[in-house]
N, C-alpha and C positions, 0 to 999 in steps of 0.2 A: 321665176315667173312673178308678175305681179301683182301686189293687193289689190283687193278691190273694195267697192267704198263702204263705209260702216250702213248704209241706207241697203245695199245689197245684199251684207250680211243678215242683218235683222228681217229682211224678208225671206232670203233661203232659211233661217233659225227656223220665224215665226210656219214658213212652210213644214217644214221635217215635223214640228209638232203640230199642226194640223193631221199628219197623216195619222193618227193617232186615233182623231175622231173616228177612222173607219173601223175601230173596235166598237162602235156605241151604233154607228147607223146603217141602214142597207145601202148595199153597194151597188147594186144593178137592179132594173124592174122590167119585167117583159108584163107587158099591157094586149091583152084580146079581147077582140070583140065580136060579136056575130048577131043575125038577125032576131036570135030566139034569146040572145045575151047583150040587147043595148044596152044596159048598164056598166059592162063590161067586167072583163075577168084578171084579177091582176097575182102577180108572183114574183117576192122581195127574195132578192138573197144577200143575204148576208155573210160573214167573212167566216161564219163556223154555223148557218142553220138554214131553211126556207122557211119563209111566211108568209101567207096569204090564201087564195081559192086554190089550194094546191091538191087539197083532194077534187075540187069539180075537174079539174083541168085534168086532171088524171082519168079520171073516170070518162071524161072526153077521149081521150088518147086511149084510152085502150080498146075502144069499137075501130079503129083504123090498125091498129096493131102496136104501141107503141107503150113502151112499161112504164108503170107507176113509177112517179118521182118519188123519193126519198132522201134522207140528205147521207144513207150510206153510199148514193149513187156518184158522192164525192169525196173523195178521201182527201181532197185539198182540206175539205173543212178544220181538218185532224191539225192542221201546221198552218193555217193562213195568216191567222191569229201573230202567233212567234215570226213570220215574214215581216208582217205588217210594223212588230216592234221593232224589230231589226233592222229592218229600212228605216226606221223613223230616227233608230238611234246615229245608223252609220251616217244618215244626210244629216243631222244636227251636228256632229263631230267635223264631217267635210266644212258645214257654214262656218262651225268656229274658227275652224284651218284660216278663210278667210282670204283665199290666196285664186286666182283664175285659175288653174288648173283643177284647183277641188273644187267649185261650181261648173266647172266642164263634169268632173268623176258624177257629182252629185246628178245634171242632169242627165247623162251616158245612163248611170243608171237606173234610174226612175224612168226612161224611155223605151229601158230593157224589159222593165217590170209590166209595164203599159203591153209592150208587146206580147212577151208571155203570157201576162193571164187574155189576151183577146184570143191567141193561138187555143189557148188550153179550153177556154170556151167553144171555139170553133169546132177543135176535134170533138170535144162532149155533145154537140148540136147535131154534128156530124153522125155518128155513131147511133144517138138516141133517135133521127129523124130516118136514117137508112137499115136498120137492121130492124126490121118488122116481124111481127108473128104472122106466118103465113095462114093461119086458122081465124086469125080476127073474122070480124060479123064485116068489114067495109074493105076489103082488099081492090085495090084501082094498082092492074100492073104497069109495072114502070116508074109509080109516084113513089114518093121521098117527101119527108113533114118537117126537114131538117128549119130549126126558127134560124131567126135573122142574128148574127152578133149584134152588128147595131144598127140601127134604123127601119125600115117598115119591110114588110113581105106578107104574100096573098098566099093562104093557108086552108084551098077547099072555100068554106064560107065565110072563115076566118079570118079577120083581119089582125096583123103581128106586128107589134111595136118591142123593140127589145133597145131599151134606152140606159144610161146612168143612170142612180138614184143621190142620191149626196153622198154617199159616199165616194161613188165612181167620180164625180164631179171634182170633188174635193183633190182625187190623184190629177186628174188633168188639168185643173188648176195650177195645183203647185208644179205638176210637169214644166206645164205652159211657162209660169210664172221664173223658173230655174232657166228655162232656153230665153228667157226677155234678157232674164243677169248675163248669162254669158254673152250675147252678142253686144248688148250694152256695152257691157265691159270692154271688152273688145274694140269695141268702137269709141270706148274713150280712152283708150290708153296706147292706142296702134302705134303714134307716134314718139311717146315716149321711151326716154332709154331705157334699158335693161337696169333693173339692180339688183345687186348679190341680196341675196336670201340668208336670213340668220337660221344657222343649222339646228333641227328640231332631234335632242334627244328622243330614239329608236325607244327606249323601252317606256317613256311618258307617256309617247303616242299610241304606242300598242296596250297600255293601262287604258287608257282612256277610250279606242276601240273597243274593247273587252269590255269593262265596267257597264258602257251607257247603257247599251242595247239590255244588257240584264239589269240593272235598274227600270226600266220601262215593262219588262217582262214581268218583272213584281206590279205594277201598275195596273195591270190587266182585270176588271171588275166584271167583266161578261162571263157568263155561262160558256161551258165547254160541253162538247157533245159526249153522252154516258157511253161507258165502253161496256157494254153488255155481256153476259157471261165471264165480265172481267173484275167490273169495279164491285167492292161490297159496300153494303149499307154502313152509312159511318153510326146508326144508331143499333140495330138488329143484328149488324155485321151478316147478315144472309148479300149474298151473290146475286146483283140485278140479272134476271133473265125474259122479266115480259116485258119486251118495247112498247107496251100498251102504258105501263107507269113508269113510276121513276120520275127525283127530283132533286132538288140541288138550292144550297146555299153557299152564297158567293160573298168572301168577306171585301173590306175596305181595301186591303193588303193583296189581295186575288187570290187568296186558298178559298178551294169548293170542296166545300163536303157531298157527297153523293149520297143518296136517300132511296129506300125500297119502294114507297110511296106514299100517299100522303097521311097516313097514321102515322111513319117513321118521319117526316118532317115535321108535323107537328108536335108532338111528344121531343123532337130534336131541340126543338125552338123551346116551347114547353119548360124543357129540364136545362136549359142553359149552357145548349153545345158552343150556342156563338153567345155572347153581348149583345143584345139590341143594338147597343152601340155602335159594334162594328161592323154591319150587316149592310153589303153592299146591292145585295137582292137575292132574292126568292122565285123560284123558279120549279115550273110543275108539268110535268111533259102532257102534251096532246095526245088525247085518245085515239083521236082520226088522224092525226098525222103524226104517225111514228116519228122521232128524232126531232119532231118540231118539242121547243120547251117556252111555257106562255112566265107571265111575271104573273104571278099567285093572285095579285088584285084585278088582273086585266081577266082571269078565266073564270070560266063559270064550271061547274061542280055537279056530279047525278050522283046519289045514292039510293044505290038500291042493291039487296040481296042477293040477285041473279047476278051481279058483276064478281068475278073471281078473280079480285085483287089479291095480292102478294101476301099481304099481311089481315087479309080479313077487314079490309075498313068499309069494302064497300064502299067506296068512291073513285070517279074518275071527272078527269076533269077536259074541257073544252075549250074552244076559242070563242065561239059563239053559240047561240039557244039554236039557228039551226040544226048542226053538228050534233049536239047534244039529243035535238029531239027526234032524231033520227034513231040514234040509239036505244032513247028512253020511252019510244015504240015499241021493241020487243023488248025489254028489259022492266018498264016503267020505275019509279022513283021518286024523289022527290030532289027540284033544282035548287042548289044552294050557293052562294058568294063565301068567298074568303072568308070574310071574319066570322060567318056562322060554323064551316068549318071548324075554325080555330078555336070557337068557343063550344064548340060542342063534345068535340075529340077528346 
């Protein structure tokens, strides 16, 4: 089969590592709106969490019959991540091959990929929008709340946008951009003659499969979601059990340390578990939104006595002052940022 040109390479490479970025950004966003919400109501997912109005949105959903989102509500979360590297590794290995047949493989498979997770949405949509609590306060027989995979749908009063975010964009992209090389290609080489193929040592190429995708795997600098009841505090060594806390430090390299809460991360930080150095973020789970984990400078922080944290700190922490002052209603407290936190602990 025939090469094809160095201009086609460098953009199937330059694609494979693109898809990389879909470690760093959200992937998909479903955007509502309704008469009593023109502002509207929005919710990011990403390749291992949710973020955004996920508690309003829930709390909506449950007067029709429909259960809180959570991000245990996905176990893709658990491996999406290790997908994402591994497609990134095997399409860069295909680019380098360099040959039409392996930008046929390369875009075959990233079409495959496209497909599957719209399926796998689809059935999740399915399922979350048709199996109702038949005791909700809004029950309309016959109706289904099932959202849109992608583009607009009328939801009650509802309006539902379920679109790409960049990172979804990013896969259809470089999808797009791999189906231009192949037929290109195709179309500039139709009439030329065949020529022999210089034979690629068997065990080179299986080195170089093997290797890349786990090199990239080390590369991974995002937070992973805590496995509860499973993982222990890397400072306290106590066993995470309240999905209320919990946090994590993510080095340069991608090793996370897991943390009880945030007395055990910052005493972590503190006594010198990682480098400053090589601290590729800090991360501190949402109070109102189990499984969701904020980056330490973006949340906001209650301390108060009546909160029965893990370790006795008395803190938890938020995405926002509403959230928070929801809580610090029955609880009261006082609100504090990151670095008061860190210097006060």
């Amino acid at each position: 089969m025939f090469k094809i040109s160095t201009l086609s390479r460098i953009l199937l490479a330059v694609g494979a590592l693109a898809l990389l970025v879909m470690l760093k950004v959200p992937i998909w966003n479903i955007y509502l709106t309704a008469p009593q919400y023109p502002e509207g109501l929005e919710m990011r997912i990403w390749h291992n969490t949710i973020t955004g109005d996920v508690k309003i949105i829930s709390a909506l959903n449950h007067y029709i019959g429909m259960r809180a989102i959570s991000v245990e509500m996905f176990p893709e979360f658990l491996y999406m991540g290790k997908l994402i590297m591994a497609a990134a590794g095997l399409c860069l290995v295909l680019a380098l091959i360099g040959r039409w047949w392996s930008a046929l493989t390369y875009w075959f498979l990233l079409a495959v990929a496209d497909s599957l997770a719209l399926y796998d949405f689809w059935r999740w949509g399915y399922d979350y929008g048709h199996n109702l609590d038949p005791t909700a306060a809004i029950v309309i027989p016959g109706m289904a709340y099932q959202p849109p995979v992608i583009g607009y749908k009328k939801l009650l009063n509802f309006e539902a946008w379920s679109l790409p975010d960049t990172g979804g964009w990013i896969l259809m992209v470089v999808t797009a951009t791999s189906l231009f090389v192949v037929v290109y290609e195709w179309w500039r080489n139709r009439r030329k003659p065949a020529v022999a193929l210089p034979k690629t040592k068997p065990a080179s190429m299986a080195a170089v499969i093997f290797l890349l995708p786990l090199m990239f795997w080390q590369c991974n600098t995002g937070p992973r979601p805590i496995n509860f009841g499973q993982d222990a505090c890397a400072f306290c060594k106590m066993t995470l059990m309240d999905k209320h806390y919990g946090a994590e430090v993510v080095t340069k390299k991608g090793k996370v340390y897991i943390l009880d809460d945030t007395n055990c991360l910052v005493q972590f930080l503190k006594k010198g578990g990682v480098a400053s150095g090589d601290i590729a973020g800090r991360y501190i789970t949402d109070y109102t939104h189990t499984g969701v984990l904020l980056e330490v400078e973006k949340a906001v922080f209650l301390r108060s006595d009546k909160l029965n944290t893990p370790m006795a700190s008395g803190l938890a922490a938020f995405a926002n002052l509403n959230d928070l002052d929801g809580v610090k209603s029955q609880t009261g407290g006082d609100v504090l940022r990151w670095e008061q936190v860190f210097n006060e602990e």
